[in-house]
TORTORMI-594933 format. One record per residue (C-alpha): residue number from 1; residue in one letter; y, x, z. Coordinates in steps of 0.001 Angstrom, whole numbers, plus 500000, padded with zeros to 6 digits. Example, Ala and Ser with C-alpha at 12.3 -4.5 7.8 and 13.67 -1.06 7.14 Angstrom:
PT  pos  code      py      px      pz
PT    1     a  495500  512300  507800
PT    2     s  498940  513670  507140
% end
This chain:
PT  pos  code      py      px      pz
PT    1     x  500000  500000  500000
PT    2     x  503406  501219  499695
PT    3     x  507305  500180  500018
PT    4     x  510309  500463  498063
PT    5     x  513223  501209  499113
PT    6     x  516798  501100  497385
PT    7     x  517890  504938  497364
PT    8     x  520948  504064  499562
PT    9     x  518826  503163  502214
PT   10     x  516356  506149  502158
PT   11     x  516333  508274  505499
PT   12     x  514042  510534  507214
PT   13     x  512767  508285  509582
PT   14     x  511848  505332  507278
PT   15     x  510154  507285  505690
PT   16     x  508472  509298  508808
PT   17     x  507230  505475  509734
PT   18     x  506100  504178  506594
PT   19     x  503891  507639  506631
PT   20     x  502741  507003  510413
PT   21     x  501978  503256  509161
PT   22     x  499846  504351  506034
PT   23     x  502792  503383  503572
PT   24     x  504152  505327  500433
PT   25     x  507704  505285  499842
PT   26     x  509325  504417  496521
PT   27     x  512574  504899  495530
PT   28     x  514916  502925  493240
PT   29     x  516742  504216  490971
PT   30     x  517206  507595  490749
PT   31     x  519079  508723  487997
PT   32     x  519856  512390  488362
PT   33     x  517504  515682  489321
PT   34     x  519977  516599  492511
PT   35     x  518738  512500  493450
PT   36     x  514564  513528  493147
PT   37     x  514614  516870  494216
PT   38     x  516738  515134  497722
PT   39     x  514219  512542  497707
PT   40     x  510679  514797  497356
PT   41     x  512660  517131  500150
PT   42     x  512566  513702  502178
PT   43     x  509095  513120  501837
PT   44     x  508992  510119  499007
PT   45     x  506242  509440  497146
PT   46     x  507425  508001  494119
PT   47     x  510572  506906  492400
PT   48     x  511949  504866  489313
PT   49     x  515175  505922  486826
PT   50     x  516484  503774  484260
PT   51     x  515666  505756  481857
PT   52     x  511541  505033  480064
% end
């Protein structure tokens, strides 16, 4: 199972709980490489861009 999460709302510790809770975190929309490398620093599992 997993969660997604709007990128604005992304922080350590939701993600540190969706972990604990057997959750991977999504993230929505990242549209630049300074936004994924942040995001697998973080500890996401997967994201979405608006680009295909």
């Amino acid at each position: 199972m997993y969660v997604t999460v709007l990128l604005n709302f992304t922080i350590k510790l939701l993600i540190k709980r969706a972990h604990k809770n057997g959750l991977k975190v999504h993230v929505f929309t990242l549209n630049s490489q300074e936004e994924v490398k942040e995001m697998k620093k973080m500890g996401v599992d997967g994201g979405f861009n608006n680009n295909p």
